[in-house]
N, C-alpha and C positions, 0 to 999 in steps of 0.2 A: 200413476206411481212410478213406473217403468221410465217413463222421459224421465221424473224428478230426480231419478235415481242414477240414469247417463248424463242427465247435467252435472249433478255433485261430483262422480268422478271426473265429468270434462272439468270440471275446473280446478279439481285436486291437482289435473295431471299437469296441467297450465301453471300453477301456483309452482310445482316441482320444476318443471324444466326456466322456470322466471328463477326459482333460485338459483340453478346452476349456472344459466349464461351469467348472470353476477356474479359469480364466484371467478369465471371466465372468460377472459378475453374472447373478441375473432378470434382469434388467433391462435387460439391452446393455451393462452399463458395464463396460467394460475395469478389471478389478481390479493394483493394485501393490504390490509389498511389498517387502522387499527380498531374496527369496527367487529371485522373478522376476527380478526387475534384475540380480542375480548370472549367471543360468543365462541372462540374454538377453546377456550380456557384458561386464554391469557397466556403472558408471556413465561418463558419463552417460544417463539412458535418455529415449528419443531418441523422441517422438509424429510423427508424420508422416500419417495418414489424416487429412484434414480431416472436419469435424461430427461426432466422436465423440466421449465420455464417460468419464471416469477416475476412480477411486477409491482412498485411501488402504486397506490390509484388516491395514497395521502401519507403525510408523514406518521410516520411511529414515536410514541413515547414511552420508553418503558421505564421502570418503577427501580428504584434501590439494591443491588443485588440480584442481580435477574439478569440471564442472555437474552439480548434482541432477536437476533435470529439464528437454528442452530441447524447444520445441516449435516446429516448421517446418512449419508448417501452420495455416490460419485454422478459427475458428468449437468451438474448443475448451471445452469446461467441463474441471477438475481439482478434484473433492472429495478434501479430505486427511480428513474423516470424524474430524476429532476428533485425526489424530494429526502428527506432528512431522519434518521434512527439516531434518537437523544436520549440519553442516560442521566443519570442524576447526578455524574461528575464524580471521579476517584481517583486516590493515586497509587493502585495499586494494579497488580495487571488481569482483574476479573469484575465484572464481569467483559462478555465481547459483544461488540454492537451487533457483528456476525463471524463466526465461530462454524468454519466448512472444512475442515483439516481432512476432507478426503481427497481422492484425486480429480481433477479436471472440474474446478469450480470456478465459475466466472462470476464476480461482481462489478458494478459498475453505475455511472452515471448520476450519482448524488454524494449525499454527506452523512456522514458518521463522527457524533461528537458525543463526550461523556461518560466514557467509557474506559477501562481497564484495557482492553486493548479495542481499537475500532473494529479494525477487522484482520485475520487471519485466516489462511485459506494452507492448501497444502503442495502437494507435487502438482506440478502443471496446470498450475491455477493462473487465472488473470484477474488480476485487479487493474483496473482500468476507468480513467474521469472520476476518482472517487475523493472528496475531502475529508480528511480522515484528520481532525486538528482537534485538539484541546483534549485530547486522550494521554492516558497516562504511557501507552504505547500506541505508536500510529498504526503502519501495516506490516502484518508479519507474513511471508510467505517460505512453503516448503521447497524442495528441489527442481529447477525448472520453470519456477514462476516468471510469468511479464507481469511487471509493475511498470505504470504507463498515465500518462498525464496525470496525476494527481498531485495532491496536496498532502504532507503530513507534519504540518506545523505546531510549535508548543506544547509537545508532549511532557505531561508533567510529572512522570515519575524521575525519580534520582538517575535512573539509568535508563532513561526511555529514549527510545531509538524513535526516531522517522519511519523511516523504513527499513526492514530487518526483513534478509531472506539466506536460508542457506545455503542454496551452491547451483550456479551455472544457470543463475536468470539473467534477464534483460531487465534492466532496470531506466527506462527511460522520461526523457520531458515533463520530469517531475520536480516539486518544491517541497524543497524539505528547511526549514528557516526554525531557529529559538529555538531546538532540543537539546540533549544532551550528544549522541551524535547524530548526522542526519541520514546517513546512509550507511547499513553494514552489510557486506557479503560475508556470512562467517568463513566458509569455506574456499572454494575453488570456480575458476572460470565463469566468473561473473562478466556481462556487458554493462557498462554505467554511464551511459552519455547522453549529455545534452541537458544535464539538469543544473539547476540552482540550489546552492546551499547556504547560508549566511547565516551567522549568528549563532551556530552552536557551543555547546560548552567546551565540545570535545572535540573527535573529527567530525570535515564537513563528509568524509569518503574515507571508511575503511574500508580493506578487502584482504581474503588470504591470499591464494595463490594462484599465476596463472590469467589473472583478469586486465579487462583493456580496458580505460579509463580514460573517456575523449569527449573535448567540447565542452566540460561540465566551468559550469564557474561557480567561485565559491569565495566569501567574505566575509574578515571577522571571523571565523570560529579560532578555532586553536591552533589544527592544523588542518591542513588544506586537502589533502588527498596520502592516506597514510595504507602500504600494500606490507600490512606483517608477516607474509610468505615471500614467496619467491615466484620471479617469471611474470610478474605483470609491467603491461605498458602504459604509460601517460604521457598523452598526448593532445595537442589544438586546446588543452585547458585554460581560462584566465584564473589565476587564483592570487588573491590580495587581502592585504592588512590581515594576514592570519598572525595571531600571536608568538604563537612558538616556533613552529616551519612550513615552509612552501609546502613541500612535501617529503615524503618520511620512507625510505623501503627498508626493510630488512638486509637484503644484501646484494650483488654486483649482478645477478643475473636478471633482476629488472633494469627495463630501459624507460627514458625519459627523452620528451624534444618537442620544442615547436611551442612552447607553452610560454605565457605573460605572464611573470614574475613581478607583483610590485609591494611594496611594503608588508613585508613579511619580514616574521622576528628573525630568519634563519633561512639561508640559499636549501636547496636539495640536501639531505642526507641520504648518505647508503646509494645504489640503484650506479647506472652506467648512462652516461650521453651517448645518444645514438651515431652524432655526426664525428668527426675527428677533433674538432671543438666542441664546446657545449653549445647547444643549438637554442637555447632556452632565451627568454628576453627579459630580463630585470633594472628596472625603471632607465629601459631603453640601452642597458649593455648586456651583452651574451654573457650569459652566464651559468 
């Protein structure tokens, strides 16, 4: 009876620790699927230990009005690993595919489609290789964010932004194409280069004050790169066929140079030439 009775437990304890390495990677990293998300209660699934580690191990589907994933707790990474958190499509800005508005959260590496906003994160967060398209707002991030390779295409609210952050990120090697505008710094001392913008309704690049705005190119929106404060620079940008103007500053103490001007409704407004002529090239005269 005594064996039958250290068997039952050896295998309870096996059954337990078989659960847990499922639940977890090697590695520490808390695995997700939507297998789990179910059996934890369903969505929304809800992070709460701060510094630890997540990983996509299938795509998410979540239901009508419901967050994907929410995180109340700082110092997060989320690898989606390649795969996809899909909403049931809205044009409003709730719910979020993921919704991490504390400090220092990182997402990354798949797609986020469906949603009211994809994803927003807060101060000194990274979003980074994320597709973030067909959302009513692409990615929003708080002070300090890096927004980095991704995508935030076709956002379909009235006023949905690409990418939306408020002050003094780096906003890089990203596509922001078909929103209404594609890229905004609301605030101050924003970085914006090296990205694509085409096709927005609005600007392909707003920005307040203070920001440097290089390499980006940008086609077809309205207007090409638009700085409504003061003290930003543009520059090495190509921006063409924008409807209303190349580019837009508020007033003389932003500068401007170096940049291919081509079919655009309207030369620079507002802002200063850097060189003692205007250093700018428009369909092949300085302009």
């Amino acid at each position: 009876m005594k064996h039958k009775l250290s068997a039952a437990i050896f295998f309870a304890a096996a059954a337990m620790l078989a659960f847990a390495a499922s639940a977890s990677a090697v590695d520490g990293t808390i695995e997700i699927n939507q297998a789990k998300v179910l059996a934890n209660g369903g969505f929304p699934y809800t992070i709460s230990a701060a510094n630890t580690s997540y990983r996509l191990t299938g795509n998410l589907t979540v239901p009508a009005s419901t967050n994907g994933i929410v995180v109340n707790t700082p110092s997060i990474t989320i690898d989606l690993n390649g795969f996809s958190i899909t909403g049931p499509g809205t044009s409003s800005g709730l719910p979020y595919g993921i919704y991490a508005v504390e400090n220092g959260v990182t997402v990354e590496n798949g797609t986020i489609t469906g949603f009211g906003t994809g994803v927003e994160v807060g101060s000194f967060g990274i979003v980074r290789n994320v597709h973030a398209d067909a959302n009513a707002f692409g990615i929003s991030g708080g002070l300090n964010t890096v927004v980095e390779g991704c995508t935030a295409n076709n956002s379909t609210a009235m006023s949905g932004d690409g990418i939306y952050c408020t002050a003094e990120c780096s906003i890089t090697g990203n596509t922001v194409n078909g929103n209404l505008e594609g890229i905004v710094c609301k605030s101050n001392g924003c970085v914006i280069s090296g990205n694509t913008a085409n096709a927005n309704k609005a600007d392909a690049i707003s920005c307040g004050s203070g920001c440097l705005i290089s390499g980006n190119t940008t086609f077809n929106n309205a207007i090409g790169i638009d700085c409504i404060g003061s003290g930003c620079l543009a520059s090495g940008n190509t921006i063409e066929n924008n409807s209303m103007t190349s580019m837009s500053f508020s007033d003389a103490t932003s500068g401007y140079g170096g940049n291919v001007l081509n079919g655009n409704g309207a030369s620079p407004e507002g802002g200063t030439s850097m060189g003692a002529t205007n250093t700018n090239l428009c369909g092949g005269t300085a302009c």
